[in-house]
N, C-alpha and C positions, 0 to 999 in steps of 0.2 A: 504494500500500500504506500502511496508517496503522497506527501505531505505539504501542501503549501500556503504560503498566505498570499492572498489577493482583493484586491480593494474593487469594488463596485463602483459606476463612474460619479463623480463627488457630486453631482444633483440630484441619486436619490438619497431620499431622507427615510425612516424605519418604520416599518409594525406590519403586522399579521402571524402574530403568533399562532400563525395557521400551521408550521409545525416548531411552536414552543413545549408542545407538548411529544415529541416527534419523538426523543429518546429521554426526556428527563420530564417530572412531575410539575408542575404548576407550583406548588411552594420552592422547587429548586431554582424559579428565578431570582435574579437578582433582588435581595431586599430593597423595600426603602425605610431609610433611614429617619426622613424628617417626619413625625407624624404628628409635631405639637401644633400645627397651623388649626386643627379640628379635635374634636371632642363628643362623646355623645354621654347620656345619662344611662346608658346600657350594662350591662352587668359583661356583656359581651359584645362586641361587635365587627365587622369586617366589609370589605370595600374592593371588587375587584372587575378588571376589563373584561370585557367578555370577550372580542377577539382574542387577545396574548394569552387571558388566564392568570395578566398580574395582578396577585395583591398589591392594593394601594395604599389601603390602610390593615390595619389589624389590634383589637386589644380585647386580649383575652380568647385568641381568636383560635384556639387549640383545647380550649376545657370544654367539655363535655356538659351537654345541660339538657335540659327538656325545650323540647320544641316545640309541642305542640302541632296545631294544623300546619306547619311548617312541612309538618310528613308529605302532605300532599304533592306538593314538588315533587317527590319520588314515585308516589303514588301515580301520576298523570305522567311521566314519562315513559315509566317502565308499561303502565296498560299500552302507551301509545305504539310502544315498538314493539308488544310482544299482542298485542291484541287488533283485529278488524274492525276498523271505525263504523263502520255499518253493520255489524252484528247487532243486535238484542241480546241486552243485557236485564234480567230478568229478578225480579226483588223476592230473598229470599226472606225465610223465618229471621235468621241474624242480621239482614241487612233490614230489615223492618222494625217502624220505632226504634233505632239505634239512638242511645243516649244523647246528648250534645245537639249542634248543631243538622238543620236535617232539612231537603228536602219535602219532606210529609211525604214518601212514595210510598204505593198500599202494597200490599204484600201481592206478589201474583203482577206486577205491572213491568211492561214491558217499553224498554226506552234502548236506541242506539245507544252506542259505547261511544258515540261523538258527540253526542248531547248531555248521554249524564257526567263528561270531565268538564263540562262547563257549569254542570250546578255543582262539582266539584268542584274546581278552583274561582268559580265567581262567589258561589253561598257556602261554600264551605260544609256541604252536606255529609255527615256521616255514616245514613245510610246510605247514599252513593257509593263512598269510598268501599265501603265493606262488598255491594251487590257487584261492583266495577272487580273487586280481589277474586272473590268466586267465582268470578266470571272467566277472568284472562288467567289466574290461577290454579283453578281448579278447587281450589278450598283456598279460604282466610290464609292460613299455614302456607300454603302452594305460594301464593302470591309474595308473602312476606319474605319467602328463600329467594324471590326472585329482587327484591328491594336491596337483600343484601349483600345478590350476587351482584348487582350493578354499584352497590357501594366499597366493594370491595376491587371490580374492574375499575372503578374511578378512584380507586386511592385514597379512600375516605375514612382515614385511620382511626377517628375520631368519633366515629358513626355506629350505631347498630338499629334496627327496629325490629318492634315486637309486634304492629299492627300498622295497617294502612292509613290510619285517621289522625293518629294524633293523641289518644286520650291516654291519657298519665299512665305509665306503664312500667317494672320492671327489666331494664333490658334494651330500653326506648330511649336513643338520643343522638346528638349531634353537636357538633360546635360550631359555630359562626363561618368560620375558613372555610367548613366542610360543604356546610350548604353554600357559601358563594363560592366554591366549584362545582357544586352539583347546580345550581340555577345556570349558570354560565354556559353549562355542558347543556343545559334542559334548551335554552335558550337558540341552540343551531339548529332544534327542530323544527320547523314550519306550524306543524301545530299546534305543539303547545305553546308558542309563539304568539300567534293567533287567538288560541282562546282566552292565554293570561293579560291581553291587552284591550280586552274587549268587555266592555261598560256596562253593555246589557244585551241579556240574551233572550229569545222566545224559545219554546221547543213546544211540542204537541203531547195532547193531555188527554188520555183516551175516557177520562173520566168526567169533564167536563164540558163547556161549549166552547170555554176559553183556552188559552193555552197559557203555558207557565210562558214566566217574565221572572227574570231573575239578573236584578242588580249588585254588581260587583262591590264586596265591599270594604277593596281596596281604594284609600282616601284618596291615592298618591297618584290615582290617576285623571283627582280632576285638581289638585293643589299644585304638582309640581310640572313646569314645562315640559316637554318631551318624554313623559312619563308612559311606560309602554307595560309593567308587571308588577306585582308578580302576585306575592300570598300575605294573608294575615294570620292568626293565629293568637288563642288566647286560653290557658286554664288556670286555675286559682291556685295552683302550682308554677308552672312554668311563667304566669302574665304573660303580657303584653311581647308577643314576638311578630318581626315582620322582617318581608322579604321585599323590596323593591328593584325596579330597575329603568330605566333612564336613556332616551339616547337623544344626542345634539352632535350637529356635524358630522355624522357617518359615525360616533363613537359610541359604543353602547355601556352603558355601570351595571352594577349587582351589587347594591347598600342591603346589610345585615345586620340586625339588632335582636338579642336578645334579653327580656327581661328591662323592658326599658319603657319608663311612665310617660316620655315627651317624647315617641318612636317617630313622629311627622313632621317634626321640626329637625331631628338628628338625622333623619333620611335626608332633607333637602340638604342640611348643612355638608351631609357627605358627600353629596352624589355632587355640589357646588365644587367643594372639595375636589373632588377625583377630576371632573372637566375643566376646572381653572388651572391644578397643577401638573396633571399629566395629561396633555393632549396627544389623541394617538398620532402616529407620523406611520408615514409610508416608507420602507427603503429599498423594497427591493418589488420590483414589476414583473410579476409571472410573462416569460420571452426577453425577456431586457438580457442582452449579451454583457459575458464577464467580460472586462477588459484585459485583454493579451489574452483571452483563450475563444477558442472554436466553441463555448456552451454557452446556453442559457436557461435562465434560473425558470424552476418549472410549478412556482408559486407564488404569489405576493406576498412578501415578508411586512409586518405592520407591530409598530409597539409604543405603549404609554412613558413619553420620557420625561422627566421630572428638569428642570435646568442644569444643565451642562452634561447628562448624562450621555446625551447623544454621541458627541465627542470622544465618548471613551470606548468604542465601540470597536471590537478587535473582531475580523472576520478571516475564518481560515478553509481554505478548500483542501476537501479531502477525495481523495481521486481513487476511482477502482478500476481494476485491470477489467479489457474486452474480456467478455466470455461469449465463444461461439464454440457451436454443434462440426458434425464432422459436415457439415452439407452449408457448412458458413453462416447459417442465421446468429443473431445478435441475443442470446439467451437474456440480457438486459434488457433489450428491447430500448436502445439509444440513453437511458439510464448511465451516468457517468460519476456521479459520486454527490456529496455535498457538500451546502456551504454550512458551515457550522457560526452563528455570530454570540459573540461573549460579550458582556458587559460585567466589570469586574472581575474576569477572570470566573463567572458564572454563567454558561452556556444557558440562553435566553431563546434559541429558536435557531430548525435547520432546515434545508432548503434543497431539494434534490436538484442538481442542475442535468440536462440531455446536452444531447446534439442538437443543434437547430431547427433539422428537420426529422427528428424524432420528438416531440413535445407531446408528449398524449393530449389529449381531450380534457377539458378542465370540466368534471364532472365530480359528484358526492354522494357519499352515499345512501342520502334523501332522496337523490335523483328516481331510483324509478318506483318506489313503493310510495312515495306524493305525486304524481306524475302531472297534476291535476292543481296541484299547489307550488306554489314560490317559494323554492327552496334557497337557503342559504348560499350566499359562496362560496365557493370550491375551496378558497383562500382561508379556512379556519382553521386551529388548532385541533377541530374535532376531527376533522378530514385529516391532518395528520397522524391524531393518536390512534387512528383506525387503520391507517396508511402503515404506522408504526407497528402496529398488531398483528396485522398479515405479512411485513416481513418480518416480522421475531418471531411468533410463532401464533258585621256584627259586630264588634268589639262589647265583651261581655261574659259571662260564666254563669253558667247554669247546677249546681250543686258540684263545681268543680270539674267539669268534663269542658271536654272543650268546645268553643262557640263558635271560633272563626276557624 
């Protein structure tokens, strides 16, 4: 393998941690350092870009606590990628009258898997949550192994659940950092994208004349500008948790707060925070030719840099030999190696570069199971730790359960 450094031509500028996540974790980015410009009244809290994956802020942002409807985030992804948006999803005995927050669905009623994650992540229904596990799981249990195989392919060290809802549980938690990688990650798919951004929903009500109408009752997305998600959550245990998220100028946040009395004043203050002092930057242009070599880079590289960080920014190409068959084909398929780019001596994001005219096709892999929906850029970090995979190998409480 040969080893070299080489510079990009000095007009682009950085980000798409589209694969920051390529060979190393999302906390492996470079820290930052300065975090006294912000504060929040949180017991916990955390701040991160949703392209790169970097933390922007963090405190306290690794202890383990109660979530809450928080769950849901997990809950709404995982049905999304392992279940049929158009199936009928069918209310059982345990998903019926489910303590806490709820729906009111009758036992025996029958609703799309694409309408009941909207009274789940807009009302925060917990028999949803539960009929939605049964459903794509197989049982309660079924679905909860599935929660925490995806918390555990996301690196979520800090994580475990014990149900899909949220309601106070042995075994049931999260810390800050963890959910703003887990929103961030939820965040590339089109539609949970989609539904966590959306204000108010109708769906059809086999029981009535009218149809349900179900308003989101997150604040944050008629308080703050560019306000596009995410979840609320609330028990008499965990309080006051929330999940936000934000985009201005192409750049999108994920503000976390745990256990925090002023949660809509400390979300704007962050998400203020995170777009005033890290604005994402562009630096590398999927096809943009390396300078002095015959490749080009075969994604857009994009990242949040704080002042003066950009400048320190060491980029190294690593080059792999042709591999070809006895009959001369290109076993890489125009594949040449990567750019690897450092910031502190902290590998921040890598970049496969081809041949010129070998570039594949900038596609993801939302691409054909939404086919119908507006999928993400090619250019994320999620497209690369998948990329990465296959080459390695209300606000309120009800007797203590949860509301939102």
């Amino acid at each position: 393998m040969n080893m070299k450094r080489v510079n990009f031509r000095s007009s682009l500028a950085l980000v798409c941690c589209s694969l920051l996540l390529l060979f190393t974790s999302i906390a492996a980015a470079e820290p930052v350092q300065d975090q006294g410009s912000v504060s929040t009244h949180a017991k916990a809290a955390a701040l991160i870009d949703v392209e790169s994956g970097r933390i922007l802020y963090s405190s306290h942002g690794d202890e383990p606590m109660l979530i809450a409807s928080l769950t849901k985030i997990m809950t709404a992804i995982v049905a999304i990628e392992y279940g049929d948006l158009n199936s009928k999803v069918k209310v059982g005995k345990k998903a019926f009258a489910k303590e806490g927050s709820s729906l009111f669905l009758r036992l025996g009623e029958e609703m799309t898997l694409q309408n009941m994650l909207y009274g789940l992540m807009l009302r925060s229904g917990n028999d949803a949550a539960t009929a939605i596990a049964e459903h794509v799981g197989g049982s309660e249990e079924g679905f909860v192994h599935l929660m925490n195989a995806k918390a555990e392919e996301l690196s979520l060290k800090h994580t475990h659940f014990a149900n899909p809802h949220g309601l106070d549980a042995e075994g049931h938690y999260s810390s800050a950092n963890d959910l703003a990688v887990l929103t961030a990650y939820a965040l590339h798919n089109p539609v949970f994208k989609e539904i966590v951004k959306t204000q108010v929903k109708t769906a059809d009500n086999p029981y009535e004349k009218w149809e349900y109408k179900w308003s989101n009752k997150n604040k944050m997305l008629r308080l703050y500008e560019g306000a596009d998600g995410v979840k609320t959550g609330y028990t008499k245990k965990a309080l006051r948790c929330l999940v936000s998220s934000a985009t201005r100028g192409g750049q999108q946040l994920v503000a976390v707060t745990l256990n925090d009395g002023n949660d809509w004043n400390d979300h704007s203050a962050l998400l203020d925070f995170g777009f005033n002092r890290f604005p994402l930057k562009t630096m590398i242009e999927r096809g943009e030719k390396l300078q002095g070599y015959e490749l080009v880079a075969g994604l857009n590289f994009s990242y949040p840099f704080s002042p003066g960080e950009e400048e320190r920014i060491v980029t190294e190409l690593v080059l792999n030999g042709k591999r070809e068959t006895k009959e001369g084909a290109d076993k890489n398929f125009g594949l040449r190696g990567t750019l690897v780019l450092k910031l502190g001596g902290v590998s921040i994001g890598r970049v496969p570069v081809y041949e010129p005219d070998r570039l594949p096709p900038a596609t993801t892999p939302y691409d054909d199971k939404y086919a119908t929906t507006t999928a993400y850029p090619a250019d994320t970090w999620l497209q690369a730790a998948v990329s990465a995979l296959r080459a390695l190998f209300r606000l309120g409480a009800e007797g203590g359960v949860s509301h939102d």
